[in-house]
MMTF fields as JSON, N, C-alpha, C and O atoms, coordinates in Angstrom:
{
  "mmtfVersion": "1.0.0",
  "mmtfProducer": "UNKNOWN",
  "numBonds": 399,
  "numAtoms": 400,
  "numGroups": 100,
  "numChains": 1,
  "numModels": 1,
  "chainsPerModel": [1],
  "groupsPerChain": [100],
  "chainIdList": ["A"],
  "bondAtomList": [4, 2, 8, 6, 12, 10, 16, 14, 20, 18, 24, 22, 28, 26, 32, 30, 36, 34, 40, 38, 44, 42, 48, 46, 52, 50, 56, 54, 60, 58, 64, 62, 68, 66, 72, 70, 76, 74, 80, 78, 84, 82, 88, 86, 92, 90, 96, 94, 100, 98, 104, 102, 108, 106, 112, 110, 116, 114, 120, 118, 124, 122, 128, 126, 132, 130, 136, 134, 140, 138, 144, 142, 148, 146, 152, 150, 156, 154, 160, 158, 164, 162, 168, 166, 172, 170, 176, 174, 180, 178, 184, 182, 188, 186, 192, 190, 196, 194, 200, 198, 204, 202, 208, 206, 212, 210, 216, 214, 220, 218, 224, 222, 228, 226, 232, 230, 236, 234, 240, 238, 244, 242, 248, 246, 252, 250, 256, 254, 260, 258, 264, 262, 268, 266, 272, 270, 276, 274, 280, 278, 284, 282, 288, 286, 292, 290, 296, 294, 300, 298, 304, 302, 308, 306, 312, 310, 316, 314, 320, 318, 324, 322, 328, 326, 332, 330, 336, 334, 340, 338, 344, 342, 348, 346, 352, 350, 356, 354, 360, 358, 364, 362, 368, 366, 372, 370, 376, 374, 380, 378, 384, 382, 388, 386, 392, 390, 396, 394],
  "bondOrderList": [1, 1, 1, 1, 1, 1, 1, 1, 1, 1, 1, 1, 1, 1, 1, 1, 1, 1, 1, 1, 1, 1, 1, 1, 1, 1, 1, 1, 1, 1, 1, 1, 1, 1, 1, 1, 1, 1, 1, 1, 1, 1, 1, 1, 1, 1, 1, 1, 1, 1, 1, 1, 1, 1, 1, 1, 1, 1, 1, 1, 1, 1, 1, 1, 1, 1, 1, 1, 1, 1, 1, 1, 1, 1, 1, 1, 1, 1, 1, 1, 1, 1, 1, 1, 1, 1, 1, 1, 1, 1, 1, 1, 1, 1, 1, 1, 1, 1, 1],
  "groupList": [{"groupName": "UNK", "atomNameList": ["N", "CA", "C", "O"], "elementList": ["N", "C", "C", "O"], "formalChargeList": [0, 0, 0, 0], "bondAtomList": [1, 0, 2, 1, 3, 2], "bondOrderList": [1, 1, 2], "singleLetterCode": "X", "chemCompType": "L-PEPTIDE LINKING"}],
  "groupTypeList": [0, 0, 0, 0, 0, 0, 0, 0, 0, 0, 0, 0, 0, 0, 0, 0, 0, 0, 0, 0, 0, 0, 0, 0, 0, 0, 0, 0, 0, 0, 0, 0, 0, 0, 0, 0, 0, 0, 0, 0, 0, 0, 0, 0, 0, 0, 0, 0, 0, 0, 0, 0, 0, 0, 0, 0, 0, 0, 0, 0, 0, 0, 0, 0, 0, 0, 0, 0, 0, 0, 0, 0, 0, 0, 0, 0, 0, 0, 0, 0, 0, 0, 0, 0, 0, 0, 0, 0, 0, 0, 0, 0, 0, 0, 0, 0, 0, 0, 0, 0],
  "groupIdList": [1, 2, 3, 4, 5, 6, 7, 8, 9, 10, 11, 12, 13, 14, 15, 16, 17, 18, 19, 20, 21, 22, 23, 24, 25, 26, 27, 28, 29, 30, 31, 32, 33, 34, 35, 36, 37, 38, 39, 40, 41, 42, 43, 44, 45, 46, 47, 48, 49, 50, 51, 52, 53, 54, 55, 56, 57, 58, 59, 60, 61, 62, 63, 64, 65, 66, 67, 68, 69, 70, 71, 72, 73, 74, 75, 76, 77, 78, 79, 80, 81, 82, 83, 84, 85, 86, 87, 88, 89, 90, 91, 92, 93, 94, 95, 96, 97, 98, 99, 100],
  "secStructList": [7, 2, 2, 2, 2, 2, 2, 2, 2, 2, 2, 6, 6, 6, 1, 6, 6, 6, 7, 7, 2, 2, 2, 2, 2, 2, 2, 2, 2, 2, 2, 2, 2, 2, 2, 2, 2, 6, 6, 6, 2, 2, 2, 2, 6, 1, 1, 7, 1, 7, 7, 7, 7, 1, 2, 2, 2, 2, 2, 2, 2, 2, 2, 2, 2, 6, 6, 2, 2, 2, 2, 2, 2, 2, 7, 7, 2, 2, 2, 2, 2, 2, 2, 2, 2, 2, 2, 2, 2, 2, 2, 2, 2, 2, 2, 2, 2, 2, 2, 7],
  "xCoordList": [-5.46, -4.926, -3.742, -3.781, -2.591, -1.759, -1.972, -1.242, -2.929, -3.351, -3.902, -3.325, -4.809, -5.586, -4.482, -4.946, -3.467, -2.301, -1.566, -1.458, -1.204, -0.864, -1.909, -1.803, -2.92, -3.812, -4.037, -4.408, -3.679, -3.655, -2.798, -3.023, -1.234, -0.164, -0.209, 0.635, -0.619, -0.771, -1.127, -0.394, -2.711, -3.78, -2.729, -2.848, -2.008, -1.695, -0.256, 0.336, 0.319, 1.477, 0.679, 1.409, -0.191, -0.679, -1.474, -1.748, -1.9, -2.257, -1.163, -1.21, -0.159, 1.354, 1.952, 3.071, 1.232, 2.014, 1.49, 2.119, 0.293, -0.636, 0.084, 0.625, 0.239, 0.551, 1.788, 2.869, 1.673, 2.445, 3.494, 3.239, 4.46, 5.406, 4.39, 4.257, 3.925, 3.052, 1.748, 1.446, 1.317, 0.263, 0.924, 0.299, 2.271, 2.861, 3.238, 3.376, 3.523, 3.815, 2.707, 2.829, 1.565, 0.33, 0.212, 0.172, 0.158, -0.529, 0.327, 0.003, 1.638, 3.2, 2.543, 2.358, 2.323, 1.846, 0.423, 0.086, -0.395, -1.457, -1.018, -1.425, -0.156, -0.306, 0.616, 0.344, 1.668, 2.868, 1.655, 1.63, 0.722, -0.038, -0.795, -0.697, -1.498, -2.391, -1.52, -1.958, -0.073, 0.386, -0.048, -0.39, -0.01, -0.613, -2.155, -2.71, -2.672, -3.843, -5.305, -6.354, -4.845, -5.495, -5.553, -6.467, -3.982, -3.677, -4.543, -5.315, -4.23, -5.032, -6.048, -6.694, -6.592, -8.454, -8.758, -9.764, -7.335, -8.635, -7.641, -7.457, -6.991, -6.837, -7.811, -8.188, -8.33, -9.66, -10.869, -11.673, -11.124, -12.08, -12.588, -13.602, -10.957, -10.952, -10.695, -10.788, -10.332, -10.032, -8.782, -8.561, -7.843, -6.668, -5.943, -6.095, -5.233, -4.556, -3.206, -2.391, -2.947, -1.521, -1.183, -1.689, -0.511, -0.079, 0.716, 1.45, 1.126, 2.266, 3.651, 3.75, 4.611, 6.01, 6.167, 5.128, 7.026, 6.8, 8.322, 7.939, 9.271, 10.29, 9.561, 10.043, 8.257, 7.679, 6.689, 6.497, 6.208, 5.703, 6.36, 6.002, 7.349, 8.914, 9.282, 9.164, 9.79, 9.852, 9.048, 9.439, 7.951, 7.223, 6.884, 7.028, 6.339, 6.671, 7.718, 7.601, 9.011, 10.13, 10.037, 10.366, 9.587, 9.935, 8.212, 7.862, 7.829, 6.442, 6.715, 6.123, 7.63, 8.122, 8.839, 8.814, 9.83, 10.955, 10.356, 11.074, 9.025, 8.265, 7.324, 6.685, 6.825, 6.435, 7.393, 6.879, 8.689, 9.738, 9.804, 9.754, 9.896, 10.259, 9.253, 9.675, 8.007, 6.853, 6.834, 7.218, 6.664, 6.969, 8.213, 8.432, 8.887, 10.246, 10.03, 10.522, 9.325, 9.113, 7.453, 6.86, 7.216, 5.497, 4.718, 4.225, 4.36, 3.333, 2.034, 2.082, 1.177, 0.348, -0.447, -0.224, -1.084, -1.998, -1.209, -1.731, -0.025, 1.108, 1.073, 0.955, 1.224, 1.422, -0.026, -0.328, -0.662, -2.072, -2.522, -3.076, -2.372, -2.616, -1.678, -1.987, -0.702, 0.274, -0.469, -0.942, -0.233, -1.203, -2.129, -2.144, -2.743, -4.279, -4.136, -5.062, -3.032, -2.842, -2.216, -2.334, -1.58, -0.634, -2.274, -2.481, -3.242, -4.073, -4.916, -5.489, -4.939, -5.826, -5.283, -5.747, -4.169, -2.945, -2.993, -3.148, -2.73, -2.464, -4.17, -4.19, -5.218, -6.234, -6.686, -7.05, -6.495, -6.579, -5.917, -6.398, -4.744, -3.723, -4.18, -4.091, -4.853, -4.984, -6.694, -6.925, -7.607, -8.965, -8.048, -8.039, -7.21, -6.644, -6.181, -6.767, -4.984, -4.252, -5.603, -5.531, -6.354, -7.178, -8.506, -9.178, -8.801, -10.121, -10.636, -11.68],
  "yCoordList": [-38.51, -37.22, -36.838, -35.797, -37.745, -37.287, -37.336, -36.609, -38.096, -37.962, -36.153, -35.367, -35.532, -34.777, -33.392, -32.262, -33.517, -32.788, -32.652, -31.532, -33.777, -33.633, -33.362, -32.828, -33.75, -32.835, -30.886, -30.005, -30.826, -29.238, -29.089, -28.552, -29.2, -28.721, -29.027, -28.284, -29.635, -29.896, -29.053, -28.394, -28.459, -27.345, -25.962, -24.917, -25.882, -24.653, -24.387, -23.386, -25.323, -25.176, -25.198, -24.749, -25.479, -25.311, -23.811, -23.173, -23.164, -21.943, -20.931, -19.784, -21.447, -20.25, -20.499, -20.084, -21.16, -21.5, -20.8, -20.558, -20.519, -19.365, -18.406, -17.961, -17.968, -16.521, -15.896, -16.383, -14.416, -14.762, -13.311, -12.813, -12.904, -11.852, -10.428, -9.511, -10.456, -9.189, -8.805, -7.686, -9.805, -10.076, -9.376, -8.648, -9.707, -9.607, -8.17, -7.503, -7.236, -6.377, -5.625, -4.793, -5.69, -5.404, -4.744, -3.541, -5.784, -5.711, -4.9, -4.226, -5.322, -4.095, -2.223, -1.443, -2.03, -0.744, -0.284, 0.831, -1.76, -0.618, -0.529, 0.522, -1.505, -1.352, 0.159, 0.936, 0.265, 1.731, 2.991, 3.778, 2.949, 4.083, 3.9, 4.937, 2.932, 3.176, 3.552, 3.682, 3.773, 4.092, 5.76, 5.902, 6.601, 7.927, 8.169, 8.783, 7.897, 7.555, 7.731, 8.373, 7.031, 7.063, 8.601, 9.142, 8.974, 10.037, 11.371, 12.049, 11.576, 12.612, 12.471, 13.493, 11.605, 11.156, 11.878, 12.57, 11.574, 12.219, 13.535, 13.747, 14.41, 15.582, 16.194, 17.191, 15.389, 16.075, 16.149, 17.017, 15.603, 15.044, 15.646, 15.561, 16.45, 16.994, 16.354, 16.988, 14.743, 14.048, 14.494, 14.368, 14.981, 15.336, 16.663, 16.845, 17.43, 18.513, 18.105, 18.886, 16.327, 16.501, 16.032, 14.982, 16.638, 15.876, 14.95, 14.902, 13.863, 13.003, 13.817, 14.856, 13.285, 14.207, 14.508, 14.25, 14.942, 15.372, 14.033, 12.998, 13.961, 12.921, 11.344, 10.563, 11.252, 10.215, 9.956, 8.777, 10.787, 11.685, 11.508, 10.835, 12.046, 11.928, 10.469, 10.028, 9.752, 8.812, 7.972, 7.263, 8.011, 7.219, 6.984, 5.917, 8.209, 8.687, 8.559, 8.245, 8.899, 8.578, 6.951, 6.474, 6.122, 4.651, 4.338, 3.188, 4.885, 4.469, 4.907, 4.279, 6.105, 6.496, 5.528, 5.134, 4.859, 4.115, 2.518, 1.724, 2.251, 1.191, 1.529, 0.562, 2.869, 3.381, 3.236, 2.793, 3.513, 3.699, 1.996, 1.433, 1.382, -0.574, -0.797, -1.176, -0.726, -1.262, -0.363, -1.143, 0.501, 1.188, 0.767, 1.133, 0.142, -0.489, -1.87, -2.55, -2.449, -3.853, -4.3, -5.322, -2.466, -2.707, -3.497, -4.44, -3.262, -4.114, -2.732, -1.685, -3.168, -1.973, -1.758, -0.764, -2.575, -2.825, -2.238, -1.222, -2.538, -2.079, 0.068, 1.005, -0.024, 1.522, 2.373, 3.556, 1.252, 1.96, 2.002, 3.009, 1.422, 1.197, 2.59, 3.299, 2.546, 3.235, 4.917, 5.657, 5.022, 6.567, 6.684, 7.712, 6.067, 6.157, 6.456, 6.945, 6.097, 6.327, 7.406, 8.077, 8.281, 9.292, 10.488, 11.41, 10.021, 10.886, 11.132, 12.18, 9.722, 9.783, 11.101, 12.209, 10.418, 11.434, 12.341, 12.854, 12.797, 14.423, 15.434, 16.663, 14.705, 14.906, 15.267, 16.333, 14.047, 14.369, 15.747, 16.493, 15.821, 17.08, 18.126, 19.052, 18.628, 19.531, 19.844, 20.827, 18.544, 19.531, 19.719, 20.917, 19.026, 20.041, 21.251, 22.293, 21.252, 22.361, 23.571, 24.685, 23.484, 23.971, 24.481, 25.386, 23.881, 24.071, 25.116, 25.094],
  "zCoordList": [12.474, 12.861, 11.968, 11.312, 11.931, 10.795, 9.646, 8.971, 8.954, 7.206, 7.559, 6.808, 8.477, 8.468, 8.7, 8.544, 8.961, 9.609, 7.685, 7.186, 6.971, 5.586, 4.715, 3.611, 5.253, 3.896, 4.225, 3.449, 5.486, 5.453, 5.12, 4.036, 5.29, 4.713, 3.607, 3.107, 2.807, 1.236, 0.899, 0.161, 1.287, 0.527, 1.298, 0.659, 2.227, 2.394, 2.009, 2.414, 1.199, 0.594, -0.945, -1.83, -1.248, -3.081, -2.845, -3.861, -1.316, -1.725, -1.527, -1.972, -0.816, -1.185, -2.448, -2.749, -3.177, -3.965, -5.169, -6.199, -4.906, -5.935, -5.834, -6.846, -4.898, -4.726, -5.161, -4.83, -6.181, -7.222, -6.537, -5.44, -7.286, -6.871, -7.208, -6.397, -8.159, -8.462, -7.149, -6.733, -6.836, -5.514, -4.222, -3.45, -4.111, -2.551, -2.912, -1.887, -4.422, -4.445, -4.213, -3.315, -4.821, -4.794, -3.628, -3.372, -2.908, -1.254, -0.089, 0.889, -0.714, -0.38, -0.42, 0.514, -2.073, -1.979, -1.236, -0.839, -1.188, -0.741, 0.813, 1.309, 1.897, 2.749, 3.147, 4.062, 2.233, 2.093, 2.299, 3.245, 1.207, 0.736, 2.132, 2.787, 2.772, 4.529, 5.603, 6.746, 5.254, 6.299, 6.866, 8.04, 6.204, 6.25, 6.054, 6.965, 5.331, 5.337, 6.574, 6.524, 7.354, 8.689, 9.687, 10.308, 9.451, 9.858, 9.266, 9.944, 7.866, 7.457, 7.48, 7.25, 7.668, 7.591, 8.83, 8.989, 10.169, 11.301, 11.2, 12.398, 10.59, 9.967, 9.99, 10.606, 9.102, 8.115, 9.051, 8.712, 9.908, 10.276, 11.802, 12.494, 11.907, 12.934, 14.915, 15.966, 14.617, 15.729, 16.027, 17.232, 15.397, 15.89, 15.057, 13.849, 15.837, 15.18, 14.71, 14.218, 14.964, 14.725, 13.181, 12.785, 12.488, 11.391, 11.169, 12.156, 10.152, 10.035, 9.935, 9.282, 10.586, 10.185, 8.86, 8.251, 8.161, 7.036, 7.083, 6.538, 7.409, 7.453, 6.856, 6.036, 7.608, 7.324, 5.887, 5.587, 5.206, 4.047, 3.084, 2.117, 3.195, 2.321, 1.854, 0.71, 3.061, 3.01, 2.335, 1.408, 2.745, 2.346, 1.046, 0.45, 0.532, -1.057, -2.007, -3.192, -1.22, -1.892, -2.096, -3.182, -1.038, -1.475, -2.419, -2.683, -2.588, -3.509, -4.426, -5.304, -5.08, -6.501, -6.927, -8.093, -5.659, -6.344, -6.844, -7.451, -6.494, -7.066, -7.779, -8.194, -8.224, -9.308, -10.445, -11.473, -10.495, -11.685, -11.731, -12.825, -10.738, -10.974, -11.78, -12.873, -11.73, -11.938, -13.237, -14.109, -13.66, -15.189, -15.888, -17.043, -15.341, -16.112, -16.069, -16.97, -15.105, -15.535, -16.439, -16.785, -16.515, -17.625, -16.992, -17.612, -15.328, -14.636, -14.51, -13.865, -15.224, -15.713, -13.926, -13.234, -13.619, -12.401, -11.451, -10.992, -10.94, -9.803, -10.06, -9.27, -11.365, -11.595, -11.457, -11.298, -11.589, -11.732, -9.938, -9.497, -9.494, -7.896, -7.034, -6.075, -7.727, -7.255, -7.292, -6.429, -8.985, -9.312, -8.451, -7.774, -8.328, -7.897, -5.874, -5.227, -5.369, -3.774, -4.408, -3.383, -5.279, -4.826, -4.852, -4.063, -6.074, -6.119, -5.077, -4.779, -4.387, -2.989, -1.978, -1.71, -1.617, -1.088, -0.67, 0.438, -2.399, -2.627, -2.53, -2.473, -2.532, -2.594, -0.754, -0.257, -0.166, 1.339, 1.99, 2.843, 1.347, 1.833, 1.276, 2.082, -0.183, -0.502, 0.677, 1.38, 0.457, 1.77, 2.822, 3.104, 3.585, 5.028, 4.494, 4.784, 3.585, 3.806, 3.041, 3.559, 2.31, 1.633, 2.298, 1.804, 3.363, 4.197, 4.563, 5.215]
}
């Protein structure tokens, strides 16, 4: 029982140990960019009339620019590219509501 108790903490301290700063950022933006996401979907979709605050929008954006500019200053191509690519989602969802 205890060899079997150190060989998991072995393999699950060598797989945190993979896991790199660019990964946790990674997974940082996409979870930032699903925070709204859900919302405009049933926007769109017509399950609900309510929109996200715009306080929360802001926010949210404002802190995804400010790891857009990190990630273009630290030349992490993938981070910026992940990033672009939710603002286009985004801005794409908002333009069919407001556009419909």
């Amino acid at each position: 029982m205890k060899d079997n108790l150190k060989d998991w903490q072995t393999t699950l301290l060598a797989q945190i140990n993979g896991i790199t700063a660019d990964t946790l950022a990674f997974i940082a933006v996409l979870f930032i960019h699903s925070a709204t996401i859900p919302t405009l979907v049933a926007v769109l979709t017509g399950l609900t009339d309510k929109m996200p605050t715009v306080d929360m929008v802001l926010l949210t954006w404002a802190g995804l620019v400010a790891l857009m500019l990190q990630s273009i200053v630290q030349k992490k191509l993938v981070i910026t590219i992940a990033i672009a690519l939710g603002f286009v989602v985004q801005s794409a969802l908002l333009a069919l509501i407001f556009f419909k």
